[in-house]
C-alpha positions in Angstrom: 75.4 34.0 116.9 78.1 31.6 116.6 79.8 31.6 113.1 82.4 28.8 111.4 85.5 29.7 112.1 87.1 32.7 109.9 89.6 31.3 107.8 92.7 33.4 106.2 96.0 32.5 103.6 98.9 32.2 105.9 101.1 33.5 103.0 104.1 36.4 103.7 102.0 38.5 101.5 99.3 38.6 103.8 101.1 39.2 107.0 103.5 41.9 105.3 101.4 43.6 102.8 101.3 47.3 103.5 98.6 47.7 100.0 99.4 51.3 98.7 97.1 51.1 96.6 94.8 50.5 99.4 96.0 53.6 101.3 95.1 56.0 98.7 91.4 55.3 99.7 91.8 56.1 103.5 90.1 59.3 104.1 92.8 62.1 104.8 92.8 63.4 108.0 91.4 60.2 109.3 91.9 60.0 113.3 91.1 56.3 114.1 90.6 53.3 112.1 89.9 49.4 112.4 91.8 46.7 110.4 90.1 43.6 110.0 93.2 41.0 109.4 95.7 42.7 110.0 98.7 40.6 109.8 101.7 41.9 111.1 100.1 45.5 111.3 101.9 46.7 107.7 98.9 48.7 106.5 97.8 50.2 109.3 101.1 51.4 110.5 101.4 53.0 106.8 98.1 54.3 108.0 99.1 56.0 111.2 102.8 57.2 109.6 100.5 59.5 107.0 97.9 60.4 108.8 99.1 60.0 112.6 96.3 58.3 113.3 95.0 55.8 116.5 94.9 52.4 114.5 93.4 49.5 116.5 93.3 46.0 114.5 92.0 42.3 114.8 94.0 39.3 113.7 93.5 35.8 114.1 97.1 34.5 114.4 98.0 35.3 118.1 101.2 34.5 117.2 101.1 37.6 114.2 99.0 39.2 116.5 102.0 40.0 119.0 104.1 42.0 116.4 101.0 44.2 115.2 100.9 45.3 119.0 104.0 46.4 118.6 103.3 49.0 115.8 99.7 49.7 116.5 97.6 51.1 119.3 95.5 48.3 119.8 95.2 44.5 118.8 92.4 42.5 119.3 93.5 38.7 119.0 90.5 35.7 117.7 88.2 35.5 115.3 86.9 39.0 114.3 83.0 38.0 114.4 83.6 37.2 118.2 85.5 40.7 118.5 83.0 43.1 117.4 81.3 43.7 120.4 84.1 44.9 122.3 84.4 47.5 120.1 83.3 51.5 120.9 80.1 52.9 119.3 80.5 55.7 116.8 84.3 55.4 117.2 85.8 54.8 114.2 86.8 57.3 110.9 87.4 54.1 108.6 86.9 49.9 108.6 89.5 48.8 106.7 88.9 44.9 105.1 91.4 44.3 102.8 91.3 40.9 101.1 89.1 40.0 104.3 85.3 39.5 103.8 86.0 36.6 101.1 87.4 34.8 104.0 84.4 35.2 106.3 81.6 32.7 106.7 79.3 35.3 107.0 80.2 38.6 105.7 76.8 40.2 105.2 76.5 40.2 108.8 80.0 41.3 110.0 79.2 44.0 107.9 75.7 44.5 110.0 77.7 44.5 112.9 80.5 46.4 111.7 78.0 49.5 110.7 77.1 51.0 114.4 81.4 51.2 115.3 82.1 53.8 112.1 81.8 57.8 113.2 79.1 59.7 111.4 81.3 60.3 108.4 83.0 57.0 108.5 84.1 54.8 106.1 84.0 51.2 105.0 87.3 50.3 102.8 87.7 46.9 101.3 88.9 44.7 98.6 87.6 42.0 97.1 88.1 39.4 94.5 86.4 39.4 91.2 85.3 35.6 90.2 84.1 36.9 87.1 87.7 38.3 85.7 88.3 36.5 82.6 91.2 34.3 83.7 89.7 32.9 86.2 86.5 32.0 84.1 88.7 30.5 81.3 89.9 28.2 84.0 86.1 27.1 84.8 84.6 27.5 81.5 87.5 26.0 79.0 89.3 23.6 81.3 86.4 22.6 83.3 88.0 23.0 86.4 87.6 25.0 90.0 91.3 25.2 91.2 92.0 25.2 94.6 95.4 26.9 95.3 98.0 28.8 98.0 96.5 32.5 96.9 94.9 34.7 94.7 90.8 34.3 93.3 91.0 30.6 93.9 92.9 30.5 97.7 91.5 27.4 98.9 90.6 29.6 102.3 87.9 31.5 100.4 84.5 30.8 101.7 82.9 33.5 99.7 83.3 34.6 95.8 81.7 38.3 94.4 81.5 40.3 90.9 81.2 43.6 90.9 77.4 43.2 90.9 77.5 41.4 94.1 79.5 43.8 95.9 77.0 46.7 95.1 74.1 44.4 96.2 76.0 43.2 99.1 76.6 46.9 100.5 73.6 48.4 99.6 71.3 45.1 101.8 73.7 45.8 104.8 72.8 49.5 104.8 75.8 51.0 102.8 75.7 53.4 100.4 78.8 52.5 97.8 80.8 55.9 97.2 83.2 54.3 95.1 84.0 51.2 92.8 87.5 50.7 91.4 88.7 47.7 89.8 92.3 46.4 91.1 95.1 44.5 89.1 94.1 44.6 85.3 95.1 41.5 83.5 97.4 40.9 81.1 96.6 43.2 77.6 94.1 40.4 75.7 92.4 40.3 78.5 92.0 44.3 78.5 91.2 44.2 74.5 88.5 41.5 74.9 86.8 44.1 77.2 87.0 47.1 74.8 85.9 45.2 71.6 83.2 44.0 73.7 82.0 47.3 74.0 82.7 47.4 77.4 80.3 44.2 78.4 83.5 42.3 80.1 85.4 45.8 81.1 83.8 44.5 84.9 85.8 41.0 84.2 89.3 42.6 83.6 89.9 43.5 87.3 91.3 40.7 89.5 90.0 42.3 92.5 87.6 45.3 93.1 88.3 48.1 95.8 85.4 49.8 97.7 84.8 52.4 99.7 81.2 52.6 101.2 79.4 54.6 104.1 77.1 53.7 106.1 73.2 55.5 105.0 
């Protein structure tokens, strides 16, 4: 099936992020992974320094493409929907989409696709942005507005938004089993007390983003 084309922020953050805080989900001991978007190749090579491991990576930017290759094993340059297939069956110990899958025109199915590649005890490790964190509803709800900007929950490049609701649901229908749920980048500290005096019925809508780690059922 032929999908819009994937789009991604072309920002230095993007190409350079390395995401420790993203790392610390990788499975140790992990021999092989995938990077959706990789960039310049930053995480994954902080991947294969820790673990050692074989780190093969997609990225759209042929251009951004060329210096991944020359930290990672392997680099698949285009759109990652067209990509898949050339992947190996039962190959790989974790997916890593970090700040991907919002970009994708279709992620539900990439994630369909993506499902058959991971090894019996492999992993899918992602993050997302979280629509509903307060901030960004003040902007919709109190000034009435949907920014479009460079970055962050309202990058103009998004083609998908999620809460954490969604992200559960969205797992779970592609045949995922969520193993864990973490919310990323807590917001400033009224943010953080309007979730605890609401006795926790905005603690999901203090996290900018949410990080995930699922396996396939």
């Amino acid at each position: 099936m032929s999908h819009p084309q994937s789009t991604f922020n072309e920002s230095a953050t993007y190409y350079l992020g390395e995401r420790p805080e993203m790392l610390k989900l990788v499975p140790s001991g992990v021999k092989r992974i995938l990077e959706l978007g990789c960039g310049e190749g930053g995480f994954s090579a902080s991947v294969k320094r820790k673990y050692g491991a074989e780190c093969w990576a997609m990225e759209y930017n042929p251009d951004v493409a060329q210096k991944a290759a020359k930290v990672l094993d392997r680099v698949l340059v285009g759109d990652a929907d067209k990509n898949i297939d050339e992947l190996p069956d039962g190959y790989f110990d974790a997916i890593v989409c970090n700040d991907v899958l919002e970009h994708l025109a279709y992620p539900q199915e990439t994630l369909k696709r993506l499902r058959p590649k991971l090894s019996p005890d492999g992993v899918v490790v992602a993050s997302l942005p979280n629509i509903r964190y307060l901030p960004a509803l003040s902007q919709i709800l109190f000034r009435r507005t949907f920014p479009l900007q460079d970055d962050g929950i309202f990058d103009r490049t998004h083609l998908r938004w999620f809460t954490r609701k969604n992200i559960v649901e969205m797992f779970e229908e592609c045949g995922y089993e969520v193993r864990k749920l973490r919310g990323n980048g807590m917001g400033n500290p009224l943010v953080v007390t309007i979730g605890i005096v609401t006795l926790g019925y905005f603690w999901d809508a203090v996290w900018m983003q949410y990080k995930v780690v699922a396996k396939a059922k």
